[in-house]
C-alpha positions as CSV (number, residue, x, y, z in Angstrom):
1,X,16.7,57.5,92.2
2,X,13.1,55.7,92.9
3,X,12.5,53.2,90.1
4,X,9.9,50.3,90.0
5,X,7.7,50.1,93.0
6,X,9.0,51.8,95.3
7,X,8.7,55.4,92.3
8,X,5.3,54.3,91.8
9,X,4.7,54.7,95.3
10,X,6.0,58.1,95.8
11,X,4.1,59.2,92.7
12,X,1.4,58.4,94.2
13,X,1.8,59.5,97.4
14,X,2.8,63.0,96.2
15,X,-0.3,63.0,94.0
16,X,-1.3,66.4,91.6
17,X,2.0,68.2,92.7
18,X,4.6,70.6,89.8
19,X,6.0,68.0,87.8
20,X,9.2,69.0,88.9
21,X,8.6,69.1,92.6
22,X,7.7,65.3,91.6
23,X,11.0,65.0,89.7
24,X,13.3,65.9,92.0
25,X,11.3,63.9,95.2
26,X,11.9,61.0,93.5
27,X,15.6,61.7,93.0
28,X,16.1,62.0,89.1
29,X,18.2,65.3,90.3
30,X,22.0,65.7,88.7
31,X,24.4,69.0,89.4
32,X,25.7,70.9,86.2
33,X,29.8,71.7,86.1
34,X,28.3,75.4,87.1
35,X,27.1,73.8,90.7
36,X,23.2,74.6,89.4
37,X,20.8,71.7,89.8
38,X,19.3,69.5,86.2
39,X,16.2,67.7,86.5
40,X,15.9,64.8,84.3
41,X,12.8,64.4,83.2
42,X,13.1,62.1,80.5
43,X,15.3,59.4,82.9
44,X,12.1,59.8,85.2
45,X,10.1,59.4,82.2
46,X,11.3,56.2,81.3
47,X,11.6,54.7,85.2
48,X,7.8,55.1,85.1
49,X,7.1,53.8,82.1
50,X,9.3,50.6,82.8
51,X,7.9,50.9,86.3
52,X,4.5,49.8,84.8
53,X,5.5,47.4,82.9
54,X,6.4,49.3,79.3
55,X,10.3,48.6,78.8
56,X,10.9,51.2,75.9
57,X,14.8,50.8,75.5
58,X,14.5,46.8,74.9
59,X,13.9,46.1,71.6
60,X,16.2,49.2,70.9
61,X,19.8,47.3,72.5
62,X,21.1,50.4,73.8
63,X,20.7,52.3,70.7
64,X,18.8,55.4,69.6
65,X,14.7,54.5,68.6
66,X,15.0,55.2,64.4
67,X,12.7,53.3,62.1
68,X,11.0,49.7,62.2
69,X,12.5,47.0,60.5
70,X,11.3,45.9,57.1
71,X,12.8,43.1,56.7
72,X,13.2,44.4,52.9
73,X,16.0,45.4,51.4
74,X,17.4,45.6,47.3
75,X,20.5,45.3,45.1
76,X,22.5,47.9,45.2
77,X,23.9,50.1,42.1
78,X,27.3,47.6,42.5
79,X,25.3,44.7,42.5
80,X,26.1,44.2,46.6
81,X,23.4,42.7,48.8
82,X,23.6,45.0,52.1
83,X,22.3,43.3,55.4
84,X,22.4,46.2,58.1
85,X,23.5,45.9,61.9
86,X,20.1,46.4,63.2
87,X,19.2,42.9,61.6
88,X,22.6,41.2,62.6
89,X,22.1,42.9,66.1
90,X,18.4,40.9,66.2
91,X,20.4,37.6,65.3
92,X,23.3,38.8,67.8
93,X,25.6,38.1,65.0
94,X,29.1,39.4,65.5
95,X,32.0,40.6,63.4
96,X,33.9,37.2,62.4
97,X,30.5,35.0,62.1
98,X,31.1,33.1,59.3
99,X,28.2,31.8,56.7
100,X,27.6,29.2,54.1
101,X,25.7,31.0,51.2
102,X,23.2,28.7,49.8
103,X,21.1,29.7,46.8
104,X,17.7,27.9,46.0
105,X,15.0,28.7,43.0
106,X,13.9,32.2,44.7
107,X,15.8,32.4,47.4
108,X,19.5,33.1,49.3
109,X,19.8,31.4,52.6
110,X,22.4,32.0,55.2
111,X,23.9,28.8,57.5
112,X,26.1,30.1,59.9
113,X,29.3,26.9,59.5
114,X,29.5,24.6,62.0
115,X,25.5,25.4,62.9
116,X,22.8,23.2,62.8
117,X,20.6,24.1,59.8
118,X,16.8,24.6,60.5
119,X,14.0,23.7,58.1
120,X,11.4,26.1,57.7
């Protein structure tokens, strides 16, 4: 499979051809259990996007694109405070972390122990 320069090349140097005479040149080809060929479009897709220069999968960390952050959230019916993985991911927090809870006049901060404490 042609990624980075060496797929924009060949995209180019194919020019207005089928889109999937262009798929398979540039090797985004894979063979089904029945023997029959599968293009992959969206693999080929996302080599040329990154290709030039738009990396869609980064701020994503493997996972599957779903809704922006809003860096909202509420109490819920139990009176928990829920803080989901896709912020801890951002923090690259992992099971185990441990925080102080401090509270202040409108405000709940989190200091990871044994961290350094920034002022903001």
């Amino acid at each position: 499979m042609l990624t980075g320069t060496d797929l924009l090349a060949k995209v180019k140097e194919m020019g207005d051809v089928n889109k999937s005479d262009l798929v398979r040149a540039c090797g985004y080809v894979s063979t089904k259990k029945d023997g029959t060929e599968r293009l992959n479009f969206t693999a080929f897709y996302e080599a040329l996007l990154n290709a030039k220069g738009m990396d869609i999968g980064a701020s994503a960390k493997g996972g599957k694109a779903g809704r922006k952050l809003s860096f909202n959230t509420k109490v819920q019916f139990n009176g928990n405070l829920m803080v989901g993985k896709a912020y801890t991911a951002l923090l690259d927090l992992k099971p185990g972390d441990e925080f102080e809870i401090k509270l202040g006049r409108k405000q709940i901060r989190l200091v990871p122990l044994g961290g350094e404490e920034e002022e903001s």
